[in-house]
N, C-alpha and C positions, 0 to 999 in steps of 0.2 A: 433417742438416748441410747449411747453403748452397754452393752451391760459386757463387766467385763467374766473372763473365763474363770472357772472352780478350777484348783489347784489342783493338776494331777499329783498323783499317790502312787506309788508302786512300791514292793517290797520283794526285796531283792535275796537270795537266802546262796550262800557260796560254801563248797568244801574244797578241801585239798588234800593232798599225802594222807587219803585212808591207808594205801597199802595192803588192800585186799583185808581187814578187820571188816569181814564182811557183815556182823551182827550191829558194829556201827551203823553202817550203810543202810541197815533196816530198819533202826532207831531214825535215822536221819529220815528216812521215809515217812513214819510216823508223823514227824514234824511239820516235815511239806504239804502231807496231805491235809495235816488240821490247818493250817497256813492258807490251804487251797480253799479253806472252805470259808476265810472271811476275804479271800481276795481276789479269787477267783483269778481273771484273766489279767488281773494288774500285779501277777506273779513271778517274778524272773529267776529262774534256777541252772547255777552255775557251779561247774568244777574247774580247778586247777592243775588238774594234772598227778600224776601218779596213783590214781586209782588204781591200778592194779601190782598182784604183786606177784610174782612165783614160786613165793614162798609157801602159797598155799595153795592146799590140796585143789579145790574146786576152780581156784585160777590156774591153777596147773594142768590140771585133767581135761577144762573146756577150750584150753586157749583163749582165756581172756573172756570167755563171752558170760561167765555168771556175773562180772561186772557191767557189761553192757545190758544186760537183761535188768539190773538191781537200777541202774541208769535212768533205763526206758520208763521201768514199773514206777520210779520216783519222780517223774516228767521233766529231768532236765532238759534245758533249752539248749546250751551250747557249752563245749568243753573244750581245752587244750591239754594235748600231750604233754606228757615228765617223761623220763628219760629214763624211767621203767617200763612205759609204753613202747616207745620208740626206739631203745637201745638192748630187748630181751625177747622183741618179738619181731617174725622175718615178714616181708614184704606181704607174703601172702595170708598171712595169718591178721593180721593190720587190716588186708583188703576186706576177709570176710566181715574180722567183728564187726569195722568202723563204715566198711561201703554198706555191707547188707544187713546187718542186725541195728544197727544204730538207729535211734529215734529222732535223734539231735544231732546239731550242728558240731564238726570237728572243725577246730581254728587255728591254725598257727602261719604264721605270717614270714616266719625265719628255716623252716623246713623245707625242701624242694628235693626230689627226686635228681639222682646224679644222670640217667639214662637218657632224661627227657627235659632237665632243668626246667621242670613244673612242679606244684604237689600235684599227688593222687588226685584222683575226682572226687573222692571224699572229703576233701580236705578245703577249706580256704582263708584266706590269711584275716579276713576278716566278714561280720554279718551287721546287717542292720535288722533291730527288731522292735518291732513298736508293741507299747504295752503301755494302757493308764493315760492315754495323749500323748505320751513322752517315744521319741527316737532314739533309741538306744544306737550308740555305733560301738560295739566290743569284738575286740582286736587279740589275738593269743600270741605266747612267745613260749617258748622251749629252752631249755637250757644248751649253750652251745660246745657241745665234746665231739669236738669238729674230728679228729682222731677215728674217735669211736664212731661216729656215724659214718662217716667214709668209708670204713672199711664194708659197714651193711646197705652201702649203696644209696644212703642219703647226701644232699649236701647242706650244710645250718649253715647260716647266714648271721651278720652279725644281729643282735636282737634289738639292741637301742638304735642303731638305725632303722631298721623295716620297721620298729615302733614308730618313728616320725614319719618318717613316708606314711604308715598308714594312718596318723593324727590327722597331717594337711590332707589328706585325701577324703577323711569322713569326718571334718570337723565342720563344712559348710552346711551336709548333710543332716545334723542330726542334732539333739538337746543335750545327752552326754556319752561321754566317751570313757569309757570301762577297757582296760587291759586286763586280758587273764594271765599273771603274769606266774610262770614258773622258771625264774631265775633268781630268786634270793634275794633278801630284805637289802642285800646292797645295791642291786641292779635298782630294786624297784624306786630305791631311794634317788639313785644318779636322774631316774627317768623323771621322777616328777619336779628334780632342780634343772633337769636340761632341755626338756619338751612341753613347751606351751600347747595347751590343750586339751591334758590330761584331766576327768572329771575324778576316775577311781581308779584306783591299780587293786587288783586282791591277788593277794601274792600266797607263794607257796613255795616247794623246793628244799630253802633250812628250815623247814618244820618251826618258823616264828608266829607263837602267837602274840596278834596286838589285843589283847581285850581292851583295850581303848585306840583308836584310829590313832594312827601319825598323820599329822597336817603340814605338808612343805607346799608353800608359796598356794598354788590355786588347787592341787592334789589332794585326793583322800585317799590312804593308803590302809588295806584292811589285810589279817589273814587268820586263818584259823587252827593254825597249831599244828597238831597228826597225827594219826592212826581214828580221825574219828570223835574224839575226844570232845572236839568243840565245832558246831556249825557257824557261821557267821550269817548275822543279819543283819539287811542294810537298809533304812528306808530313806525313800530319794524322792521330793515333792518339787513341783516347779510348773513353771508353765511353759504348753509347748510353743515353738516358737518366742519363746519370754525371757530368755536370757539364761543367768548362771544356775544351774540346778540347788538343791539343799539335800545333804549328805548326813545323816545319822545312824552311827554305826557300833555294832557290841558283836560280843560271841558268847551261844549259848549253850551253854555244856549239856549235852547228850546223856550221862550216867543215869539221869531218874528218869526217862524216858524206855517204855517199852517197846519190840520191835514189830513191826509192821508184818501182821499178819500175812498179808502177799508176799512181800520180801521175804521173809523168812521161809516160806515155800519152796519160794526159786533157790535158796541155800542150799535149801535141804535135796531137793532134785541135783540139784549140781553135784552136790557131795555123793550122793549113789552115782551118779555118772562119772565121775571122778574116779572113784574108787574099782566101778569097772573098770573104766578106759585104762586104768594103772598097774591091774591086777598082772598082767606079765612078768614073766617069770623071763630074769635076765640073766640066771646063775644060779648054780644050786653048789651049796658049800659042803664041802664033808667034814670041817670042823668050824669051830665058831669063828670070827674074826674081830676079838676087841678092840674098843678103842677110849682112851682118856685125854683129857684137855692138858693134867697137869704134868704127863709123864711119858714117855715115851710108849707106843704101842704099834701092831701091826698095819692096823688101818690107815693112822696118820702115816706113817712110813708106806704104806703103798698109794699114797694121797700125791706124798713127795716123789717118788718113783716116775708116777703117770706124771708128772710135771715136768719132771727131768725128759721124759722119753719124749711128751707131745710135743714140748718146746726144741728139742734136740741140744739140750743143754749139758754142762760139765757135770752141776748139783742140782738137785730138787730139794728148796726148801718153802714151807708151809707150816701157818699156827695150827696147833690142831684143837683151836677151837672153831673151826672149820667144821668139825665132823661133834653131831649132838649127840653120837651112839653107837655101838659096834654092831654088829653082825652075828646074828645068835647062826647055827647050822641048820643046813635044808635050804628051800627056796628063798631067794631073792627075788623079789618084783619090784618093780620101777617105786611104788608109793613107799616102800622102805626105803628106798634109797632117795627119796627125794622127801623122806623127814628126818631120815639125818645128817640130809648133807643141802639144805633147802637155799640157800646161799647164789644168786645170782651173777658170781662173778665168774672171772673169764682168765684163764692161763696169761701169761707174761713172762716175755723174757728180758733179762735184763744183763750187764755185765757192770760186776758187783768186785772190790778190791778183795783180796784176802783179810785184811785189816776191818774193811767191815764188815765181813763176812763173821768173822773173829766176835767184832762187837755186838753182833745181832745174838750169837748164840751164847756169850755170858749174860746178855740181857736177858734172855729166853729162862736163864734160869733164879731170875728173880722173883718170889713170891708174887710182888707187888704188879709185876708183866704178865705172870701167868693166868690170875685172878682177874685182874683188869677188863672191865667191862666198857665193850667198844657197840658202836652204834653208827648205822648209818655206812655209805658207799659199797651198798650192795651185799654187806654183814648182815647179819638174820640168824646167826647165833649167839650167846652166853657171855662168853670170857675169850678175854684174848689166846689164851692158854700155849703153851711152851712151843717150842719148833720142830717141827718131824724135817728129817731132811733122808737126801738117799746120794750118793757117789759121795758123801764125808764117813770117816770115822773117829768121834770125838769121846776124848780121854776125859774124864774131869773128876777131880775130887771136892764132892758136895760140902765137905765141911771147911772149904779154904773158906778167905774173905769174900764178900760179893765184888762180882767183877773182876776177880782171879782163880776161877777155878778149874777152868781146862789147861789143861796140860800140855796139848797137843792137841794137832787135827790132822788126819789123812785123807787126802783125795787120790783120787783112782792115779794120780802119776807120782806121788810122795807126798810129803808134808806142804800141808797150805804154807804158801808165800804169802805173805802181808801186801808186798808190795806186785805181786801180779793179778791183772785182771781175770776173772772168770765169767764163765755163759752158765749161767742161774735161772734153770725153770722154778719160776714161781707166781707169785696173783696179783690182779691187775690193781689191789687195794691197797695192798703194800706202796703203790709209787705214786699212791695219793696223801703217803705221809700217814696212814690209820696202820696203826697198830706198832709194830719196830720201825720207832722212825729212822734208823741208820740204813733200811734197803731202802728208805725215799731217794737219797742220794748216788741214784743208779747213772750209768751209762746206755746212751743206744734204746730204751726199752722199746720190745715189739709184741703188742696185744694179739691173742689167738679170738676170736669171734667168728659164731657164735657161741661157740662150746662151753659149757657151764665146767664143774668140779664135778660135779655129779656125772656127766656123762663122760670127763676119762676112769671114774670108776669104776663104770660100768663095764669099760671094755680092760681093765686089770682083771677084775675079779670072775673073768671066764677064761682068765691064765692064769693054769694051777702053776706054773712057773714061780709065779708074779706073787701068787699066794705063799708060796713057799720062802721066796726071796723077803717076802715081808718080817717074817719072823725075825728077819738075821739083828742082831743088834746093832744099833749105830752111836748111842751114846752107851760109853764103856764105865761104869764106876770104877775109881784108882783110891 
């Protein structure tokens, strides 16, 4: 007589877009490890990508590796790149964390090096992992800013295709088929109406939480929010070799949970390592160099400056909610200046009309523009906050109507034309439509990579020229 097989059991526990909240990361450890300790090897621990982030210190100062340590110490099994990963850090920095510090598997299926039209040796587009009787086949995708990778010597590919190629390739193989998918609740939605095969997509990217799974056609689509906030848990029963798996899925909020004793070790090491490695001294000021969101000041204007000069552009314009804080006098080291100016983004030039040129900067003087809290595409400050700009000089009387109150604009050859195009050093975020949507509608734009905000500051603010030049006024009260 046959007896038939006891259901495998596995539980499957996924994060995504921490963003370097790295106290989450340690909560989250807490979780896995009590997790580990009723499930032992029928455990599967999975990331989606953007775990790290440059905004902070200890991801800043190690390059990347306090999150691959927090990684390790939390025993994840396999991971795919966000485009924080992949799009903030260079080839070699990549190689050490993810080739030689990594404990786990890196996935991504749509990423290939342009040099050698392969991935890395670290990398591969997909793994097979057996846990609980069950064959796991999970598959990674990346978000594709084909632009942007290009320039740092990747090539992305498109991702719903290398998704199906990799479906029919590991679908004979294995009991289910898991995508790590970091392109956005709409990708992950196209994937499970247009690729038979799919057992799980858990998704990440726009920061969507499902605290209840979406279910299209034979798909279960899971994600859990970001910064940390909520872990996703998934349990998946079935038999192996037995046909269709069983998916049940929630997300379990992180806040009443304490951090993991180890984990929070590794923080705190990183943070004195950090805070050495950062300690240089990039400038030393002889006077102070303020700076405000809502108003015009020296900093934002030598922000715009450097934007003008790196791009070799006509104007430099920039929000200056860009910069979190001015510049007291005395030493400048790098971790000052990479807290207030923490912001991941990347110079851009673009050619912009006079007209809306015109319109960005009535806008800029809107309450409601200034105040405006913007989130997301590489932003990591406050408020949107007004426009610093440098080769304009703009006339405006505060108390006209909104939307009429410059008077006039001077650029370095006369009065702005409306209708002539200009070469506009300003940020790569602007032409993603976040923040004054009228510089979305640019001409020609050409991205500088890898250069953050931060490091043309760095090289202003040891030309006392440049410091001097900051002072000068550029919007005039009339």
């Amino acid at each position: 007589m046959e007896i038939a097989n006891t259901p495998a059991r596995v539980l499957l526990l996924h994060s995504n877009d921490l963003h370097s909240r790295l106290e989450q990361a340690a909560k989250m450890s807490a979780y896995i490890t009590e997790a580990r300790r009723s499930y032992g090897e029928d455990l599967l621990v999975l990331d989606i990508g953007d775990h790290m982030d440059r905004m902070r210190l200890e991801t800043e100062g190690s390059d990347g590796l306090v999150n691959i340590a927090l990684l390790n110490e939390a025993g994840y099994d396999a991971v795919t790149l966000g485009n924080n990963e992949g799009l903030t850090y260079s080839h070699h920095v990549l190689d050490r964390a993810y080739g030689e510090e990594a404990r786990f598997q890196v996935l991504c299926a749509n990423l290939i090096e342009a040099a050698t039209g392969q991935p890395p040796e670290w990398m591969q587009a997909h793994t097979i992992i057996d846990k609980g009787g069950l064959r796991f086949g999970i598959i990674g995708l990346t978000a594709a800013f084909s632009m942007f990778y290009d320039m740092l010597g990747w090539s992305v590919l498109d991702p719903v295709a290398c998704c199906a190629e990799q479906v029919e390739l590991l679908r004979p193989k294995v009991d289910c088929i898991i995508v790590l998918s970091h392109l956005g609740l709409s990708f992950d939605k196209r994937m499970a109406e247009e690729i038979e095969g799919i057992d799980l997509i858990l998704g990440g990217h726009t920061h969507h939480l499902l605290e209840e799974p979406l279910r299209l056609k034979e798909t279960t689509i899971c994600a859990a929010g970001r910064y940390g906030e909520y872990l996703g848990r998934v349990e998946i029963t079935g038999q192996a070799n037995g046909g269709k798996v069983t998916i049940e899925a929630e997300c379990v909020p992180m806040a009443a949970f304490h951090e993991d004793p180890e984990a929070a070790a590794i923080i705190s090491g990183y943070r004195e390592t950090g805070i050495r490695r950062m300690s240089r001294v990039i400038a030393s000021l002889e006077a102070a160099v303020p700076a405000y969101a809502e108003r015009e000041s020296p900093l934002g204007n030598m922000l715009a400056a450097a934007l003008r000069r790196w791009t070799e552009a006509e104007i430099g314009i920039v929000n200056a909610g860009q910069l979190l804080g001015g510049l007291a006098k005395g030493d400048v080291t790098e971790a000052q200046l990479h807290a207030l100016c923490p912001s991941p983004i990347n110079p851009c030039r673009m050619q912009l009309t006079g007209s809306q040129i015109r319109q960005a900067l009535e806008e800029s003087l809107l309450d409601e523009n200034i105040h405006k809290p913007i989130f997301g595409f590489g932003f990591r400050g406050l408020i949107l906050g007004t426009l610093a700009v440098d080769g304009l000089t703009v006339h405006y009387d505060p108390e006209a109507p909104p939307m009429h109150r410059i008077r006039r604009i001077l650029a370095s050859d006369g009065p702005l034309q409306d209708s002539r195009c200009y070469s506009v050093g300003t940020i790569s975020m602007f032409s993603f439509g976040i923040g004054y949507h009228t510089l979305q509608d640019n001409k020609q734009p050409r991205f500088y990579l890898p250069e953050f905000l931060r490091d043309l500051l760095a090289g202003e603010l040891r030309d006392p020229d440049a410091i001097t030049e900051s002072n000068r006024e550029r919007w005039v009260m009339v």
